[in-house]
MARVEXRO-609672 format. One record per residue: residue number from 1; x, y, z of N, C-alpha, C in turn; chain; residue in three letters. Coordinates in steps of 0.2 Angstrom, whole numbers. Layout:
residues N
+------+-------+-------+-------+-------+-------+-------+-------+-------+-------+-------+------+
| resi |   n_u |   n_v |   n_w |  ca_u |  ca_v |  ca_w |   c_u |   c_v |   c_w | chain | resn |
+------+-------+-------+-------+-------+-------+-------+-------+-------+-------+-------+------+
|  NUM |     X |     Y |     Z |     X |     Y |     Z |     X |     Y |     Z |     A |  ala |
...
+------+-------+-------+-------+-------+-------+-------+-------+-------+-------+-------+------+
This chain:
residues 155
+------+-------+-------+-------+-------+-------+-------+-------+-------+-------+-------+------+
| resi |   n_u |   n_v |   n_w |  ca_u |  ca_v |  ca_w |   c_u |   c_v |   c_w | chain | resn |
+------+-------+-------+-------+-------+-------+-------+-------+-------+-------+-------+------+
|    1 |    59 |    14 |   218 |    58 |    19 |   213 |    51 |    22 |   214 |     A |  unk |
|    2 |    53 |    28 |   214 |    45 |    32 |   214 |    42 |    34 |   205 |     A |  unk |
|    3 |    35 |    34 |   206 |    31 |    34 |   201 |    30 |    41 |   198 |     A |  unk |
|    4 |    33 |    42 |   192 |    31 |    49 |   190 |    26 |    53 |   192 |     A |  unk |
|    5 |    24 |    59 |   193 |    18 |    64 |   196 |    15 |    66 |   187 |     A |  unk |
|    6 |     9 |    63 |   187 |     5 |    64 |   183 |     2 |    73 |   185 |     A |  unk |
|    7 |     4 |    76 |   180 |     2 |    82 |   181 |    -6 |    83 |   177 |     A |  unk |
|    8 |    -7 |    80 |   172 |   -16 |    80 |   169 |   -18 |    74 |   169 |     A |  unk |
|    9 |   -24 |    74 |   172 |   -28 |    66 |   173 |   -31 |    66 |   167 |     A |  unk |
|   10 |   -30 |    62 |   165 |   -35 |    57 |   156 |   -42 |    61 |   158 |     A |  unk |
|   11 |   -46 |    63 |   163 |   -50 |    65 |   165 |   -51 |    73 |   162 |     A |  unk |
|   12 |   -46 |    76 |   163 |   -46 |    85 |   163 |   -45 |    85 |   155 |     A |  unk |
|   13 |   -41 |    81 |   153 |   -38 |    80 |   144 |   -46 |    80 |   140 |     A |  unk |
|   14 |   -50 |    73 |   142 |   -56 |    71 |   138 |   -63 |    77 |   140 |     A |  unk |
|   15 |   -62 |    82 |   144 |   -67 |    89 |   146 |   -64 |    92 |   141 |     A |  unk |
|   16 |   -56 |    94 |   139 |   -54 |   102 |   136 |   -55 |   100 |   130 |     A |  unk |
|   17 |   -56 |    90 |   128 |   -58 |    91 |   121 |   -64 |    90 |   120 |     A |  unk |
|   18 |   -67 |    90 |   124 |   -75 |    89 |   122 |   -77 |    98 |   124 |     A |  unk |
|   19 |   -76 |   101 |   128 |   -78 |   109 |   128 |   -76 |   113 |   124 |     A |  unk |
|   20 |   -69 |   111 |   122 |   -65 |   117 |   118 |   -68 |   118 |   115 |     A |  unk |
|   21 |   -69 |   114 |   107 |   -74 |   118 |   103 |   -83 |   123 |   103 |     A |  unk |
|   22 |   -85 |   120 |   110 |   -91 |   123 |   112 |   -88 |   129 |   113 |     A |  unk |
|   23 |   -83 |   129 |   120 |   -82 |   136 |   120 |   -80 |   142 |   114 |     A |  unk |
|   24 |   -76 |   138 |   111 |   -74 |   141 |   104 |   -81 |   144 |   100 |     A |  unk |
|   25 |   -83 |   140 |    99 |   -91 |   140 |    93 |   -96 |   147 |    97 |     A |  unk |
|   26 |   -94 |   147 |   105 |   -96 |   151 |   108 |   -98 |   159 |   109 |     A |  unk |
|   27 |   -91 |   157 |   109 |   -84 |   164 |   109 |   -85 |   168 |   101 |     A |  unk |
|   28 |   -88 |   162 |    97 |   -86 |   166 |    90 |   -93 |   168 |    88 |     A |  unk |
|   29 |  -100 |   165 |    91 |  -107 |   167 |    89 |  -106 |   174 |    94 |     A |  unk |
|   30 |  -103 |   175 |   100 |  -103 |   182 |   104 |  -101 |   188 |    99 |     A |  unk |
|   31 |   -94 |   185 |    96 |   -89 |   190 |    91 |   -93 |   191 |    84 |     A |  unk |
|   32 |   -97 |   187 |    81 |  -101 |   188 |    75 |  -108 |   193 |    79 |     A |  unk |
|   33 |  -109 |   190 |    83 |  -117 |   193 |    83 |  -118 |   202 |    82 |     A |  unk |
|   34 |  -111 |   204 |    84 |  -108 |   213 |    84 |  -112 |   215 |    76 |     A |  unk |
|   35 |  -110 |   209 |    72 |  -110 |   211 |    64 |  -118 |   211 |    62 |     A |  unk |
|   36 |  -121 |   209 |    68 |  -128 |   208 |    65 |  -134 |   212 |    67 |     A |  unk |
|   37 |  -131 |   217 |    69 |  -134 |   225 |    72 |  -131 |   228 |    68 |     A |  unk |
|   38 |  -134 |   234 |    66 |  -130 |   242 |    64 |  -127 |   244 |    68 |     A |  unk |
|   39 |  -123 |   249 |    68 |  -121 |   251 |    73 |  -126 |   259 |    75 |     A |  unk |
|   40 |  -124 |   263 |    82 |  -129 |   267 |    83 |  -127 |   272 |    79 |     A |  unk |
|   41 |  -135 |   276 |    77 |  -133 |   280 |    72 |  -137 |   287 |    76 |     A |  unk |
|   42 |  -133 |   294 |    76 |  -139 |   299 |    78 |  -144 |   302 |    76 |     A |  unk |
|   43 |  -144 |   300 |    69 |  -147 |   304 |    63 |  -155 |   299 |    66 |     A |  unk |
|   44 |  -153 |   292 |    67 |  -160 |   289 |    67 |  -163 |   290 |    74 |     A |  unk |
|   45 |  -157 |   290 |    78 |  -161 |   293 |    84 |  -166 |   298 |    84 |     A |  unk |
|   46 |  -161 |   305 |    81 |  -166 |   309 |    81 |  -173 |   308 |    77 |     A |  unk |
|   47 |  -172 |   306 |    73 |  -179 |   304 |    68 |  -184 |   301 |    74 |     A |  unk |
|   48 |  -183 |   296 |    76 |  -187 |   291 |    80 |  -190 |   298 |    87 |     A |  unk |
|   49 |  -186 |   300 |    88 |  -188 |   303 |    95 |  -193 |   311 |    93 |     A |  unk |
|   50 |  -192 |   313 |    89 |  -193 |   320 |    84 |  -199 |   317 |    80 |     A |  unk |
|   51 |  -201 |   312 |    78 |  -207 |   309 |    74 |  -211 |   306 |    80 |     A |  unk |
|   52 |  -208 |   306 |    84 |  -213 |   303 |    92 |  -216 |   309 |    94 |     A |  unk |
|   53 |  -214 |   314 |    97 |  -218 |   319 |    98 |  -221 |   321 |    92 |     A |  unk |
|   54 |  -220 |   322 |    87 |  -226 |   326 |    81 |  -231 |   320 |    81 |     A |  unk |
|   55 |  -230 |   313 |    81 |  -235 |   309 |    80 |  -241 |   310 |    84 |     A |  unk |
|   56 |  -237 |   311 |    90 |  -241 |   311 |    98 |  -244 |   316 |    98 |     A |  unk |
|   57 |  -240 |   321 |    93 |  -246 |   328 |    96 |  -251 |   329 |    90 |     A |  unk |
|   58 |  -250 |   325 |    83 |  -255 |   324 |    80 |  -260 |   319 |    81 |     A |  unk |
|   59 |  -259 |   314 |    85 |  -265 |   309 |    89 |  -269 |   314 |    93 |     A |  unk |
|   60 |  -266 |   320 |    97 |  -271 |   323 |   100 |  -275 |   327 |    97 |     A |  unk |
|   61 |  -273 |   331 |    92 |  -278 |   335 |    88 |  -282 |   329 |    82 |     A |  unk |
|   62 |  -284 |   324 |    85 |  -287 |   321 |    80 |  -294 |   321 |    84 |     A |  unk |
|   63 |  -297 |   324 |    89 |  -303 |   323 |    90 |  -305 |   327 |    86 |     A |  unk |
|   64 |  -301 |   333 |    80 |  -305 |   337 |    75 |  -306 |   330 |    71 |     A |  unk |
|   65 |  -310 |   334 |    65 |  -309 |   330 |    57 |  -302 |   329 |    53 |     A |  unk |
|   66 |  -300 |   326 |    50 |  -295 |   325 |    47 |  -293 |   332 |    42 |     A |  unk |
|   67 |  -298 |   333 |    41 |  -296 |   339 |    33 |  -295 |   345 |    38 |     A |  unk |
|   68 |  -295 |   349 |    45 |  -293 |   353 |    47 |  -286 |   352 |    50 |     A |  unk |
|   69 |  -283 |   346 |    49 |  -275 |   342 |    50 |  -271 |   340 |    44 |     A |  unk |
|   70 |  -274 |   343 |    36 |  -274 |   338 |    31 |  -266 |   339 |    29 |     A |  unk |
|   71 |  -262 |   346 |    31 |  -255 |   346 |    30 |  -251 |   342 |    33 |     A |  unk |
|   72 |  -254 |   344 |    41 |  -250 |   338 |    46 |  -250 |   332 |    46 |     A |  unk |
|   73 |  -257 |   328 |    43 |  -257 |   320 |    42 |  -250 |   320 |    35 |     A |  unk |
|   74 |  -249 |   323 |    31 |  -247 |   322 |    23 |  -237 |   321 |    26 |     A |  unk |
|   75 |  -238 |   328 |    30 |  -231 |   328 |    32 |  -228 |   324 |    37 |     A |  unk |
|   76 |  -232 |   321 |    40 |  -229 |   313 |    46 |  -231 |   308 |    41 |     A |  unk |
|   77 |  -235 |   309 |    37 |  -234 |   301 |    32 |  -227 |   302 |    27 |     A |  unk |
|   78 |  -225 |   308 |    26 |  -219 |   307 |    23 |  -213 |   307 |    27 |     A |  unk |
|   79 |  -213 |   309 |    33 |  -208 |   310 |    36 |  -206 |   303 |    39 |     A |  unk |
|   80 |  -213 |   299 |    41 |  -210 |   291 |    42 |  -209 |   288 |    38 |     A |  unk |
|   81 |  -209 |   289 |    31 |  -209 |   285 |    24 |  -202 |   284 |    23 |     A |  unk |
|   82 |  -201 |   293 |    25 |  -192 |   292 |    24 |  -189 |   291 |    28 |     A |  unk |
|   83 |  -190 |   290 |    36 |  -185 |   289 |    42 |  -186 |   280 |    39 |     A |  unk |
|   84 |  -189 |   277 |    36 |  -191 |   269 |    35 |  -186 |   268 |    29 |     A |  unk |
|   85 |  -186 |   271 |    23 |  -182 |   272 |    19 |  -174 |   270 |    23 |     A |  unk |
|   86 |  -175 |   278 |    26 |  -167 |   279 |    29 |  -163 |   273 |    33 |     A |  unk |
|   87 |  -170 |   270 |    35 |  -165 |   264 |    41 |  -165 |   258 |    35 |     A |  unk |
|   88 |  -170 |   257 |    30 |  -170 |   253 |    24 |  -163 |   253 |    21 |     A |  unk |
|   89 |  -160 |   257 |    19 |  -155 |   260 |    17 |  -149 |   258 |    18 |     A |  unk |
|   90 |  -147 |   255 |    26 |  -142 |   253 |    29 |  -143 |   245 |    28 |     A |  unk |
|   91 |  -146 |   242 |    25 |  -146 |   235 |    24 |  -147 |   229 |    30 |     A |  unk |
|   92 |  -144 |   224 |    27 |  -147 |   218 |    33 |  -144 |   218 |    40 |     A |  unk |
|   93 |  -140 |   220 |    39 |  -137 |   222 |    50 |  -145 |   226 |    52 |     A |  unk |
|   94 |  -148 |   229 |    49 |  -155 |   234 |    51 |  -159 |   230 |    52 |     A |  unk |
|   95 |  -159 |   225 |    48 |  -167 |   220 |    48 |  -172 |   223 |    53 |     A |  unk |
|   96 |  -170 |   223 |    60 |  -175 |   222 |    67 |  -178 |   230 |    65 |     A |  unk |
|   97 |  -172 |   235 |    63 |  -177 |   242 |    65 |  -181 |   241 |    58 |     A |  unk |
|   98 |  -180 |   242 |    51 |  -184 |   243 |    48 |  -192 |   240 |    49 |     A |  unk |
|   99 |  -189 |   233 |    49 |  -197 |   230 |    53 |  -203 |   234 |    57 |     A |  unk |
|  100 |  -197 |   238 |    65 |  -203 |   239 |    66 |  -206 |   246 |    63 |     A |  unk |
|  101 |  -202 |   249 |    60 |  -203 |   256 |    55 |  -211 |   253 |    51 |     A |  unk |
|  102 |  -209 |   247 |    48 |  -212 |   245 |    43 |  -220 |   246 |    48 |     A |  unk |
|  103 |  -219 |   242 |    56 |  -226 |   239 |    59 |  -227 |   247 |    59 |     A |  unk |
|  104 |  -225 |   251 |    61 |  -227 |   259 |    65 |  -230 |   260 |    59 |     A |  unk |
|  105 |  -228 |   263 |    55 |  -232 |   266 |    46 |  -235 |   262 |    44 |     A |  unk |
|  106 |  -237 |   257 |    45 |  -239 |   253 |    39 |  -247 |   254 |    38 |     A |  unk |
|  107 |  -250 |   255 |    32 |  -257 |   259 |    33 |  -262 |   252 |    35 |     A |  unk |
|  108 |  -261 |   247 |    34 |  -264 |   241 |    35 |  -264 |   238 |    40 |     A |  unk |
|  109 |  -261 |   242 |    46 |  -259 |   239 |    52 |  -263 |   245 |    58 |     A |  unk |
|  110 |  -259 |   240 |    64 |  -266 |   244 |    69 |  -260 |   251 |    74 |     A |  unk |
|  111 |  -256 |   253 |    72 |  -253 |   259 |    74 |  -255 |   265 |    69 |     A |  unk |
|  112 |  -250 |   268 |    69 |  -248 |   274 |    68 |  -251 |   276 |    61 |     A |  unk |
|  113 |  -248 |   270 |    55 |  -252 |   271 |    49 |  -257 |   270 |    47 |     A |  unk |
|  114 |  -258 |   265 |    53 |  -265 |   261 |    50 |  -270 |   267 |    54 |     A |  unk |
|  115 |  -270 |   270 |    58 |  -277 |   275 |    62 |  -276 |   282 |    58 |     A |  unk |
|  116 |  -269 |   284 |    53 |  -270 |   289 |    49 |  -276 |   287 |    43 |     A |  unk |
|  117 |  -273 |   280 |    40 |  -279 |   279 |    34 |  -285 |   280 |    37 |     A |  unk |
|  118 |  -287 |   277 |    42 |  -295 |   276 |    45 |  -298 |   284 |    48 |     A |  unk |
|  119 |  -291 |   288 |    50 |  -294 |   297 |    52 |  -297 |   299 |    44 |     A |  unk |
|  120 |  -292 |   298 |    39 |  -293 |   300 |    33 |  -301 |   298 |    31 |     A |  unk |
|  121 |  -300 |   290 |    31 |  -307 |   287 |    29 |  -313 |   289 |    30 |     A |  unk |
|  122 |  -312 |   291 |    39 |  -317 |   293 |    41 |  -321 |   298 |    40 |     A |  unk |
|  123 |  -316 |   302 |    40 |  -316 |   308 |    38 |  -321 |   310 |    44 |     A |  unk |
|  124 |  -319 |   309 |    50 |  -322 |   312 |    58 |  -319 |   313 |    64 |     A |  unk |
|  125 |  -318 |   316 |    68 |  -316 |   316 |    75 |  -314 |   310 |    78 |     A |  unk |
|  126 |  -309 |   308 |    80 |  -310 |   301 |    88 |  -315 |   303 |    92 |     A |  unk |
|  127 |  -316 |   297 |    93 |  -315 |   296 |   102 |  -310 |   299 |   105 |     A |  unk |
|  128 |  -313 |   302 |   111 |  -307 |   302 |   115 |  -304 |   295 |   120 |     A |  unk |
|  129 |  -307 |   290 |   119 |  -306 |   284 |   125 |  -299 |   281 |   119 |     A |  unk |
|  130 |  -301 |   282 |   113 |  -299 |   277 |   106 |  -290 |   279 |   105 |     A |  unk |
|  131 |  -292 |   288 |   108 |  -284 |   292 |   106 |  -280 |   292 |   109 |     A |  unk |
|  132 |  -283 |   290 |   118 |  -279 |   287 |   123 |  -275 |   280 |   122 |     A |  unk |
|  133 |  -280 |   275 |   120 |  -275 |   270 |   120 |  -271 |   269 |   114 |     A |  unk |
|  134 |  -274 |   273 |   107 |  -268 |   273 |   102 |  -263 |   276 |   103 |     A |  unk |
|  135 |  -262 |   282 |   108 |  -256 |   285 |   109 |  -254 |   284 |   114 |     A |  unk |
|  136 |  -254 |   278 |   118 |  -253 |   273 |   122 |  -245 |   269 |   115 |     A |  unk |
|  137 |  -251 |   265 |   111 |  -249 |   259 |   109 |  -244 |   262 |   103 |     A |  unk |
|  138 |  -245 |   270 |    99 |  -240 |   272 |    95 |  -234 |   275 |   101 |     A |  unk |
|  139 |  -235 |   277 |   106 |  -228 |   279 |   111 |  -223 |   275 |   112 |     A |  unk |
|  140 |  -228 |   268 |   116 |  -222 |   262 |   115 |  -219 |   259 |   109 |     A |  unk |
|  141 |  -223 |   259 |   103 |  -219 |   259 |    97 |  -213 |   262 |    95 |     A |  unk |
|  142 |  -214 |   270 |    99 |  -210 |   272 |    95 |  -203 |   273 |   101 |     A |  unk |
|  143 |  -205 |   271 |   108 |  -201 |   270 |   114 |  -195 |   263 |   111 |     A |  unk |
|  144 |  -198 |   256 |   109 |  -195 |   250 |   106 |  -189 |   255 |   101 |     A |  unk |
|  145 |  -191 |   259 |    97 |  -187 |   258 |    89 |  -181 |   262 |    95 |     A |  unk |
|  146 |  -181 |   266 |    99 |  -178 |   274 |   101 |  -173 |   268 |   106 |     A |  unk |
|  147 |  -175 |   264 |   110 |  -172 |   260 |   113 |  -171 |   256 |   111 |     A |  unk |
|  148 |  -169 |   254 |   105 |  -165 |   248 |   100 |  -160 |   255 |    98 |     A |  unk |
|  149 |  -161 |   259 |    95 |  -157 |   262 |    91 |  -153 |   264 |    99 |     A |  unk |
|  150 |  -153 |   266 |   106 |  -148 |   268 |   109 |  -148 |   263 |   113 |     A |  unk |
|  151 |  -149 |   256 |   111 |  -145 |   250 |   113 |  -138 |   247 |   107 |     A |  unk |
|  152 |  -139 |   252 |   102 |  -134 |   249 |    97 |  -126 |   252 |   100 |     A |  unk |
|  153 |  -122 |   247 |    98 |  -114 |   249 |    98 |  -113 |   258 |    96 |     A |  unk |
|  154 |  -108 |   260 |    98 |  -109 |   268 |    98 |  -100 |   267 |    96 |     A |  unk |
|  155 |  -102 |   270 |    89 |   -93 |   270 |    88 |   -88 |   274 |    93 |     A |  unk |
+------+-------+-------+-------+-------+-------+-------+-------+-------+-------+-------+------+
């Protein structure tokens, strides 16, 4: 008499139950993570890209004094307040953009916001060496929010 043909080794059995759940718990942090992003919005696009260039071009008219810019500085602090709102808005799938909305405006901080209070404060011209690197350091800010927002899922 010949001996049955084992078609699964005890071996192959004790891997798919020790893996399966890995790969399952895997498989299911892949399928959830979808839900923990927004999805890509145009509206915020355009804001981020449309607030990068007026940012940019009011870093460059700031070797004047601030109060010959006083409408322009009034109108990008408003317009970032509500693009920050507007991503604010969408809830915690957004967590990442608002944040850095919050880093780029925030008056206490060393970008966008924070060199408006201190133009205001100063109440004087830049440096030019100072405008180069903050419009370095406010570009790629606003390069990060503009490439998160068109790395999100596009319905």
């Amino acid at each position: 008499m010949t001996e049955p043909r084992k078609y699964l080794r005890p071996r192959d059995t004790r891997f798919r139950r020790l893996h399966f759940p890995a790969v399952a718990l895997l498989l299911l942090s892949v399928l959830s993570a979808c839900a923990l992003i927004s999805n890509y919005d145009p509206t915020s696009y355009q804001n981020a890209t449309n607030l990068k260039a007026e940012a940019l071009l009011l870093v460059e008219k700031a070797k004047d004094p601030p109060n010959l810019h006083a409408a322009a500085i009034e109108s990008l602090q408003l317009k970032l307040l509500q693009a920050y709102e507007y991503e604010r808005g969408k809830g915690d799938p957004n967590r990442i953009t608002v944040e850095q909305w919050k880093l780029l405006s925030d008056p206490e901080g060393a970008l966008l916001g924070g060199f408006l209070k201190k133009w205001k404060g100063e109440n004087k011209g830049q440096s030019d060496a100072f405008l180069k690197g903050l419009s370095k350091n406010v570009g790629e800010a606003f390069d990060q929010i503009i490439k998160l927002e068109s790395s999100k899922v596009k319905n």
